[in-house]
N, C-alpha and C positions, 0 to 999 in steps of 0.2 A: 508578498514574498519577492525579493531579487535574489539575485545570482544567476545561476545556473537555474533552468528550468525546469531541471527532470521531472516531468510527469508523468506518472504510473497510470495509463488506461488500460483499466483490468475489464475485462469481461466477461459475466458467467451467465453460464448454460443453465437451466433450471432445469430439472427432471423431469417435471410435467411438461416441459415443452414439447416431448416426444411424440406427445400426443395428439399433439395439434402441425396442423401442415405449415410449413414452411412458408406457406405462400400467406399467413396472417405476418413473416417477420419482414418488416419494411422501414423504410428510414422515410422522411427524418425522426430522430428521437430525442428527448428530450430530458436533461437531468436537472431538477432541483438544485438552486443554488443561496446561497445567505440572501442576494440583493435581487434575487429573481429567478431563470431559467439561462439555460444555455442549451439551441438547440443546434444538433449534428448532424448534417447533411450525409449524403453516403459517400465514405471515404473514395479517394482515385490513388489507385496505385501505383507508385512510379517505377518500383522493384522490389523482387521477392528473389531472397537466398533462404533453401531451407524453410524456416518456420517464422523466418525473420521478414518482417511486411515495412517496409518505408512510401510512403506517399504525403499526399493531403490532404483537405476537406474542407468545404464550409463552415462556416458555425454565424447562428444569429445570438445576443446576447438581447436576453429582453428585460430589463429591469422593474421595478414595483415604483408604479406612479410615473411611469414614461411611456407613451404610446407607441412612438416609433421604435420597432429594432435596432440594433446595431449590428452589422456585418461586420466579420472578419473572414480570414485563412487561415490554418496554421499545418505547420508540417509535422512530422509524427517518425518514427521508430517502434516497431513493437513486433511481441511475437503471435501468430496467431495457434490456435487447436482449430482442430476441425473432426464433423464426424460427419461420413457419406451418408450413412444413412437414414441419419438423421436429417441431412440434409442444410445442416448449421454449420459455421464457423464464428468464435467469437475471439477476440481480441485481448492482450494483457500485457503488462509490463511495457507500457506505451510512456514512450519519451519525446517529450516537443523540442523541437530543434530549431522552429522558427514561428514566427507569427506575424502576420499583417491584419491592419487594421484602417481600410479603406475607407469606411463611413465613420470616422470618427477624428475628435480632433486630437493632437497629440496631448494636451494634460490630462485627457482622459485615460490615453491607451495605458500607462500603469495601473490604475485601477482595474480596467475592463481585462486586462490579463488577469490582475490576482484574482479576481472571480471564478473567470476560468480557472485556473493554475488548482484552485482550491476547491472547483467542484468536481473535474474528471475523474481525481480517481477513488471518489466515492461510487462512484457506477459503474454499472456493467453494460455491454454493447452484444444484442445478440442478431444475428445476419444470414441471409441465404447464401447458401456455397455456391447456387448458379451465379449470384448475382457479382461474388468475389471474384468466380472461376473467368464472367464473361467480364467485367471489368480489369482483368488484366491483360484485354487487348492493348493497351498502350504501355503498360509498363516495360521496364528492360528485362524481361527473362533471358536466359542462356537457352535457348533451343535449340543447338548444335546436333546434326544428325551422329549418328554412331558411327564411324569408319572402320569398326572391327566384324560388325555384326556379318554372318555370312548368308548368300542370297543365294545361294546354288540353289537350282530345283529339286524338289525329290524326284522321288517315283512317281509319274498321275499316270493314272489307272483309269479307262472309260470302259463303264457298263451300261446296257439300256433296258436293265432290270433290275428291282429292288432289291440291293445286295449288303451285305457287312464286311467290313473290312477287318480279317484277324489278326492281329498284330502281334508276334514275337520281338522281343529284345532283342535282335543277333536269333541264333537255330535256337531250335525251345530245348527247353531245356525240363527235367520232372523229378520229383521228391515224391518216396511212398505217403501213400495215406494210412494212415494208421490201421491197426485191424482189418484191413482187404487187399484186396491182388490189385488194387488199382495203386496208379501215382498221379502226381496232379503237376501239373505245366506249370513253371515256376513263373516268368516271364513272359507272361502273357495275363491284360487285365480280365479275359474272358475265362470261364467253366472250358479246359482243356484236357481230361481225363484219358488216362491211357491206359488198357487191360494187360497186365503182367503177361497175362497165361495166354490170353489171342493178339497178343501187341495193335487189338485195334481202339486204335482214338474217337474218344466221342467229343461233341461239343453239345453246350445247351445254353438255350436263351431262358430256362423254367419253362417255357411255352414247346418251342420246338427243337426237335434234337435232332445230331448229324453223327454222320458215322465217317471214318476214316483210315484207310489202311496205313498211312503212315497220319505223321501230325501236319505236315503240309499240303496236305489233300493230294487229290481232291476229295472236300465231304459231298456227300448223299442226306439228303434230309430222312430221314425214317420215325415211324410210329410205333417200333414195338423197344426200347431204348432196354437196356438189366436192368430189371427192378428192383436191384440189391441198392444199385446206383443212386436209380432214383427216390429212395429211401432217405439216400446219405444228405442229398441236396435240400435247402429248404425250400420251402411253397413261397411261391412267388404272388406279387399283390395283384400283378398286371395280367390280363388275360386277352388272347388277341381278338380283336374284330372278329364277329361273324363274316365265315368266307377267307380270314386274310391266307395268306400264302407266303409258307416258308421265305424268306430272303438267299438269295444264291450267296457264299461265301468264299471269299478271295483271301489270300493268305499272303501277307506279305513279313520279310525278316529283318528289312532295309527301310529309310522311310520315306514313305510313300503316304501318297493322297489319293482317293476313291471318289471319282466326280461318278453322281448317277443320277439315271432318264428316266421316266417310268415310256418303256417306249423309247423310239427315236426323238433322240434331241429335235424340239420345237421352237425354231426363231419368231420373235416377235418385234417389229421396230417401236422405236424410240426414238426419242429429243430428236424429232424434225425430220427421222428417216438416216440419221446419221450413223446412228447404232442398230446395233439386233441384240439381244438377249435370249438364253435358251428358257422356257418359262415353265418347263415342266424338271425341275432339278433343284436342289438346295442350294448349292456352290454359285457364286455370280460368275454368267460363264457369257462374255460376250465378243460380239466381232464390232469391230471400228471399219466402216464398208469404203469410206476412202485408204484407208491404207489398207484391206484385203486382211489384218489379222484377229487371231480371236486374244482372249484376253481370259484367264484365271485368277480368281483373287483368293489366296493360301495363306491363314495366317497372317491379314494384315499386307499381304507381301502379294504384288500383280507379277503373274507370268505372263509372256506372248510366246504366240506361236501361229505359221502358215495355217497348221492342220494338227488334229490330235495327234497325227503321231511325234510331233516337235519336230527337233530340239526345242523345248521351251526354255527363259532368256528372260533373265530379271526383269520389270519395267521401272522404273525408278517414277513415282506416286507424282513425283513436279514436272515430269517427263511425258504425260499423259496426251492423248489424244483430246481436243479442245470439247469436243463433242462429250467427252465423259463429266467434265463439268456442267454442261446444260443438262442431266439428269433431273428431270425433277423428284424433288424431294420426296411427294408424293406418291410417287410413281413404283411399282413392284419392286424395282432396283432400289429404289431410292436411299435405302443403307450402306448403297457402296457410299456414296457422296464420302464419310466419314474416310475415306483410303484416297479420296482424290485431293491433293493437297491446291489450295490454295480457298476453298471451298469455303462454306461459313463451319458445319459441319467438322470436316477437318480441325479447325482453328481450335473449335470447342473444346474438344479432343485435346487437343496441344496443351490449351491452357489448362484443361480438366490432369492432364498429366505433372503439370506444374506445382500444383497445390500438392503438400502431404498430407497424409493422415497420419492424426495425432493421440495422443493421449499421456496421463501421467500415471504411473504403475508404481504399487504400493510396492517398497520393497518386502516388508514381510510377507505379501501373500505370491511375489513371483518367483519362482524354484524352477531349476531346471536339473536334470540328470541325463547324462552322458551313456551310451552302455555300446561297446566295442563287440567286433568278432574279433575276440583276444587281445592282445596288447595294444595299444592304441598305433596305425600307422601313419604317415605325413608324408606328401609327397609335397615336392616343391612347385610354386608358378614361376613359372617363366618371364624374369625383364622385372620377378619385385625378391624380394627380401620375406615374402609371406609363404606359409607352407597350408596346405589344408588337411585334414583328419580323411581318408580315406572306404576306413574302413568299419564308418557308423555311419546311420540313419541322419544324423545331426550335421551341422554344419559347425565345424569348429576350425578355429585357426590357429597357425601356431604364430608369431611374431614376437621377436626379441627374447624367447624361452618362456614368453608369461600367453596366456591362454585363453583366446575369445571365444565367442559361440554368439550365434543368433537363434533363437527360437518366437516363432510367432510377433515378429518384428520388436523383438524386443532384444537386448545387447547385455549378455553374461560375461563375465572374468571370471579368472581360477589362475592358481599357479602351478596347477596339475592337468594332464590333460584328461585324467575323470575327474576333477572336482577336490573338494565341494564347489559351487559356482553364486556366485553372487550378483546381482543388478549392477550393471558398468555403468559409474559417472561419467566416463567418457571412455573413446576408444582411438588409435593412432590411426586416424582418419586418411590422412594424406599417405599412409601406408597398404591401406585398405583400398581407398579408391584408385592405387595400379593395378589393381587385378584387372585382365581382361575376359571379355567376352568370352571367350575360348575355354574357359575354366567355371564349372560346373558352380562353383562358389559365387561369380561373378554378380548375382542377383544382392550378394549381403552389402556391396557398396551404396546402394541405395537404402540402407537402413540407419539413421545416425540416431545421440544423442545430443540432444540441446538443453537442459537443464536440470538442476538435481536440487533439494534442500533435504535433511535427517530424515523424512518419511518418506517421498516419492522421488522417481525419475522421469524425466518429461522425456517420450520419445517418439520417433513417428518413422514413417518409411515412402516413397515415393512410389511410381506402379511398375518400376524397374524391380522391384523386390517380387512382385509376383508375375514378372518377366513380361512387363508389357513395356515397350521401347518406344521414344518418338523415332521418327527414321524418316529424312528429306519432306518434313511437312504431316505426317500421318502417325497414328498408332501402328505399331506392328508385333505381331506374336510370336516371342520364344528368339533366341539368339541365332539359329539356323547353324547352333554348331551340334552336333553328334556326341556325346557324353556316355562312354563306355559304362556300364555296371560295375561294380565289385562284387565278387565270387569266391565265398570263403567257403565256408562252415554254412555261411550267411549271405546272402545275393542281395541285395542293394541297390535297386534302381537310381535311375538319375533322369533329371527333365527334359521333357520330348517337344521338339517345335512341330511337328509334322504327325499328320494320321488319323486328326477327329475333326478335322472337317470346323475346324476355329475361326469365329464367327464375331463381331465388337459392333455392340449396340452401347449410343452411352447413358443409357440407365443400368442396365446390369453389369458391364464392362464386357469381357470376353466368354464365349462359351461354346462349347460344341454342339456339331452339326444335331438336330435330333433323328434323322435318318439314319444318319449314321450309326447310331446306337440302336433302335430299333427293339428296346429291353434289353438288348445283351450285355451292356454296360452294367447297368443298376443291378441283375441280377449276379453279374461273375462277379461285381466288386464285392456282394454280399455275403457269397460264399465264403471268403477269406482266403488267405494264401497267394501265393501271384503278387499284383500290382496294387492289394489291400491289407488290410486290416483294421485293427481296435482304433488308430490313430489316424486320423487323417491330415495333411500338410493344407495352408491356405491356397487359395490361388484361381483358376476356374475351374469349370467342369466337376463341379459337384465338393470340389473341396481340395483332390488329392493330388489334379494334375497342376504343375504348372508355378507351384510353390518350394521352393528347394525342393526334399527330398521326398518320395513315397517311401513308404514306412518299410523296413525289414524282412525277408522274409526267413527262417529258419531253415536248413536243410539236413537232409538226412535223420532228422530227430522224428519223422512220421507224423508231429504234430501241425495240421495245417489248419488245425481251429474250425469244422467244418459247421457250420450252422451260427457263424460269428453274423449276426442280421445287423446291421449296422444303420441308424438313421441321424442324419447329418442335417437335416432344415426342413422345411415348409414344403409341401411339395406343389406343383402347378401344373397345371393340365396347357400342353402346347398342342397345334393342330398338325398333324406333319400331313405335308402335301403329294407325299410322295405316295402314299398310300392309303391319303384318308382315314387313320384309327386314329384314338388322344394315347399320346404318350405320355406318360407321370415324369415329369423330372424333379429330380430332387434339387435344391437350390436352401444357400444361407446367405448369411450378410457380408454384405462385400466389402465391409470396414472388419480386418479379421481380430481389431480389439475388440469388437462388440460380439465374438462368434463364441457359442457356449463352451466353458471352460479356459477362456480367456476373460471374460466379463470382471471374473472375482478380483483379476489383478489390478483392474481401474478404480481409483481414489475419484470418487465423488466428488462433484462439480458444489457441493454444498459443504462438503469437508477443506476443498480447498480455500473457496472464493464467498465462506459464509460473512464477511464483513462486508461486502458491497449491494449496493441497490439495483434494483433493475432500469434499464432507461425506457421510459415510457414512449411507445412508439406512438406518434402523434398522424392517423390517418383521416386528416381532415386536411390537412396539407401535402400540395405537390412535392413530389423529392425533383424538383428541377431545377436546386441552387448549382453551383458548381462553383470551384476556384482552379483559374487557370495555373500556368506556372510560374506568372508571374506577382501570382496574388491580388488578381484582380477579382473580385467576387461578381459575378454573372449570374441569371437566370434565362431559359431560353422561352420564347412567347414565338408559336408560330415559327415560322422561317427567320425571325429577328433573336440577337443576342444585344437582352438590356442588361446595364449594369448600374451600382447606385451612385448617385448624383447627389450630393449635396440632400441626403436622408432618402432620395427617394430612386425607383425604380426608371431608367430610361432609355430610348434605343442608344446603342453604343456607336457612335460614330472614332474610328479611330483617327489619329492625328500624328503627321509629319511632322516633327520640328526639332529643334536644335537643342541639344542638352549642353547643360554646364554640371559642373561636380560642386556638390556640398554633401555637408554630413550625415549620416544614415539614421536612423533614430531606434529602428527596433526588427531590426533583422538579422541577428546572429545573441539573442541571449546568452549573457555571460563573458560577451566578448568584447574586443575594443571595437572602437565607434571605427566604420569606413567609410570612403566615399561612393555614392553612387549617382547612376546618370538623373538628371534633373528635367525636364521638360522645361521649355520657354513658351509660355503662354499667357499673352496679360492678363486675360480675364481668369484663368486657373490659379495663377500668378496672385489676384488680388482678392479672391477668395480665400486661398490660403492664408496669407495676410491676416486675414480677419480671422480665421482658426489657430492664428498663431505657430503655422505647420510648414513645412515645405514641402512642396508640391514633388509626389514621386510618383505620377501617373505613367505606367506604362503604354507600350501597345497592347490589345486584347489579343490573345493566343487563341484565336477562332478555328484553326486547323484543330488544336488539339481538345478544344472543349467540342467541337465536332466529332470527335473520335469518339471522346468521354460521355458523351451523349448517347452514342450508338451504341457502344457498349454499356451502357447503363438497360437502354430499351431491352437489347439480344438478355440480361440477365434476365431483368423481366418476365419476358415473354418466355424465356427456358424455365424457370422457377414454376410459371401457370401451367405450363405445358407438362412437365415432368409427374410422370404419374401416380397417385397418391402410393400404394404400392411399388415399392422400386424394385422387386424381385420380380414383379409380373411383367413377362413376354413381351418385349413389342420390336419392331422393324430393326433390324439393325442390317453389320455391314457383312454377316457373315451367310446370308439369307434373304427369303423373299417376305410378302407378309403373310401372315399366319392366318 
């Protein structure tokens, strides 16, 4: 084949592979070809836009009845999927933009392409997502911090007893219950009950109940609760500790953050005596002893301050005291690392936010419906041309009079603003993404699409979608703007950066504190009404926080659904330290295509990609070829970088000398021939000669096959490490260890 080289490297997922851990998929791999093998190093990436992957790779051609290999390089174009939880990313629609062919002479290098040319995109390529995520340490991503996002402090709240934090949206606000004298607290995710006839408020975790003369306390814990009440509520699964004790409750309407002790805060040094940490508390809460201050990590986001009483005072994550970096990883703390930028930890992070999650979504089975408190309303963003739906559960837009929506990272049209609504092949992107930070919608810019043919949509979303932001080097939680409710007929929450105690490990991503919840969580959301329901939004914390919108609540209709039991994943038993009992947390898959009732809309990886082969992963061999960027093809041995010589492996000495210009032979397929630099070397000089080739040996690119190195190990050893379980518990930045 000449011309133009487009080749299609398609890659497919096998459904059985879900089964099997991540850490069996490893390079190099190997595809079947007419005159032999061609095998494929693991690609290096040089940039990533979106779902779109540019880099390069090794490859050895081994032909039938040739002992020796032949090395190349070539460069690539393609798009990738990826699935978190699975823990895969595999490759397609791969286009070669260039090729070198270093161990070979030129009358060969036509032939040894059409081989290749002719075997890639019979096969499929399947790959560990650590190993992609840490291997784009060298690529060019856009990592820009956000300048909108807002860093004001809340409220922090210090207790030095086991307490709950109760959270109202604004003053609470109550809708009757149907059939009794009670109403129930709209705005608020907790069991907020108020008696008609004694206007006194009760609260309940299922386990223990409070009483209240007003709804912002202060409550009283009490044991004899209306048994009409406790009738209405349902039975809870969780039953407390022997011995445990009521938790105190604090009531806040503004938002606020609840750091708590069991007992007075207990310092303990660290990294060399430089730090102190308090180590009876969930929240990482430390002093830096050369500069006298303490340190709060909120959401991703560090405050400082003299003394608990503040003012507390942004820190900006690259700004850090030197000492927060020598954490060791190990260490109690050791989950902040992930918030101190410059970190390995950090980076991970960074890059981990880089990659999307993807998937291609059948259009007949993806539907969405719209449903308003009355006529639909729009209010405008400020600084775009976009308007958003105000006053539904949904997130819709209005733009140029035609009518987008996102629902579960997926991107509907309509020319109505109820519908009907159909799978969008594309959306006016560069319209979309001036929305800021500041506007409640601002999560849907990171949702695009990137391809479409008659039956699917290929779409995917980045972790901006479910409000997780890189910011100066780190992850960080929730935009830290304040997003009023809608108040109709119908109340209508919106996403909260503040208040549960948000916590970023990177196997599960983000989640709340578990003391903080303390059962009151899992069992108010169960109740229904409030800050629940039948529907839950993606995101963390169980499902509902943290992903556009929490679902609808109805008002005045007496209907608050009451025994709506609601189960949303797997559940896991965490250890909380604050009090020593297991708490159940409920948890699902953090890829929210793969979360139940999204499932159905994914077109199969064997419906798609049933024409192609699988590439045989070859684990008898080292994955330590590598091609620099200059397409020199290298292997590393020890502290030495060889490269091939005249067919064979040898330490690379690199070489000063004088170039001349002659003509290029095979580096821009499809194009005209150019000049490029030549080396002057007699003996290289008179080898080539006798290959009949011009000599086009570069210098070796050791910095950056150094790099490619490093990060090739870091996937590795994340891949082995990462736990077979990716929902279960472990050390993160939000917390100590368990």
């Amino acid at each position: 084949m000449k011309g133009t080289m487009g080749i299609k490297w398609v890659a497919m997922l096998c459904l059985a592979l879900s089964a099997f851990s991540v850490h069996a998929i490893d390079w190099p791999q190997q595809i079947t070809a007419k005159e032999g093998s061609v095998v494929v190093y693991q690609p290096q990436p040089e940039s990533m836009q979106g779902n779109r992957l540019s880099g390069r790779a090794a490859m050895s051609l081994e032909l039938k009845g040739q002992p020796a290999p032949i090395f190349g390089a070539f460069w690539f174009n393609a798009r990738i999927d990826t699935n978190q939880d699975a823990g895969t990313v595999f490759v397609r629609d791969l286009k070669v933009t260039k090729v070198r062919w270093p161990d070979s002479s030129e009358a060969d290098e036509a032939r040894f392409t059409e081989v290749v040319e002719s075997a890639l995109p019979q096969a499929g390529f399947v790959a560990s997502l650590d190993a992609l995520s840490a291997s784009l340490e060298s690529a060019e991503i856009e990592q820009k911090s956000l300048t909108e996002l807002k860093t004001d402090a809340p409220v922090i709240l210090f207790r030095d007893e086991l307490s709950v934090l109760l959270m109202f949206d604004g003053e609470p606000r109550f809708s009757d219950v149907e059939n009794s004298h009670y109403e129930r607290a709209l705005n608020s995710p907790f069991v907020v009950v108020r008696d008609k006839k004694s206007k006194i408020t009760y609260l309940s975790s299922g386990n223990f109940w409070y009483s209240a003369a007003k709804p912002t306390g202060p409550y009283t814990s009490i044991t004899n609760p209306p048994a009409d009440l406790v009738k209405m509520l349902p039975k809870t699964e969780e039953k407390p500790a022997e011995g445990a004790v009521a938790p105190a409750i604090v009531v806040a309407t503004q938002p606020t953050e609840l750091i708590v002790t069991q007992g007075e805060a207990r310092w303990k040094s660290l990294a060399g005596g430089k730090l102190l940490y308090v180590e009876n508390t969930e929240t990482p809460w430390l002093r830096d002893i050369e500069a006298g201050k303490m340190y709060l990590l909120l959401s991703g986001r560090w405050f400082s301050a003299n003394n608990e009483n503040g003012p507390w005072q942004f820190a900006r994550p690259d700004q850090l005291p030197k000492s927060f970096s020598e954490i060791p990883p190990d260490s109690d703390i050791g989950g902040v690392r992930t918030a101190v930028a410059g970190t390995d930890e950090a980076e991970d992070a960074m890059l981990d936010a880089a990659i999307p999650q993807t998937t291609a979504v059948k259009r007949s089975e993806a539907t969405l419906e719209v449903s308003y408190d009355g006529k639909p309303e729009f209010a405008s963003i400020d600084g775009t041309t976009v308007a958003y739906a105000v006053n539904t559960g949904a997130q819709v837009l209005k733009i140029d009079n035609h009518f987008y929506a996102v629902d579960n990272g997926v991107w509907f049209e309509s020319n109505k603003a109820t519908g009907p609504w159909t799978v969008a092949d594309n959306v006016p992107s560069e319209k979309i993404k001036q929305i800021p930070p500041s506007s409640p919608v601002y999560n849907t810019t990171y949702v695009e699409v990137y391809d479409s043919t008659p039956d699917v949509v290929y779409v995917g979303y980045r972790p901006g979608y479910l409000w997780s932001f890189p910011y100066y080097g780190v992850p960080v939680y929730g935009t830290g703007w304040y997003y009023p409710p809608y108040w109709g007929a119908t109340y209508y929450p919106r996403p909260p950066t503040w208040g549960f105690n948000v916590g970023y490990n990177p196997w599960t991503g983000w989640n709340y504190g578990v003391s903080w919840s303390n059962g009151f969580f899992s069992f108010g959301v169960s109740w229904g009404g409030g800050w629940s329901g039948p529907y839950r939004p993606w995101g963390c914390c169980h499902g509902w926080y943290g992903g556009g919108y929490r679902p609808p609540v109805v008002i005045n209709t007496g209907n608050i659904n009451i025994g709506n039991n609601i189960n949303v994943g797997n559940r896991v038993n965490v250890n909380n330290r604050l009090n020593n009992t297991s708490i159940k947390r409920k948890t699902q898959a953090k890829n929210i295509y793969q979360r139940p009732g999204n499932v159905k809309r994914n077109a199969s990886s064997a419906t798609i990609h049933n024409h192609l082969k699988q590439a045989k992963t070859l684990n008898t061999r080292d994955n330590n070829v590598f091609a620099d960027k200059h397409g020199n093809v290298a292997r590393k041995v020890g502290d030495n970088w060889q490269t091939r010589d005249n067919g064979s492996w040898n330490n690379h000495q690199d070489l000063t000398i004088q170039e001349e210009r002659i003509p290029q032979r095979h580096d821009n397929i499809g194009s005209q021939s150019k000049e490029m630099p030549r080396p002057q070397f007699d003996n290289h000089l008179q080898r080539d000669r006798q290959y009949n080739r011009p000599s086009t040996r570069p210098t070796l690119d050791r910095g950056g096959l150094n790099r490619d190195f490093g990060a090739r190990q870091r996937g590795m050893n994340r891949s082995m490490n990462r736990p077979m379980n990716r929902q279960m518990p472990v050390r993160g930045g939000g917390g100590f260890r368990r």
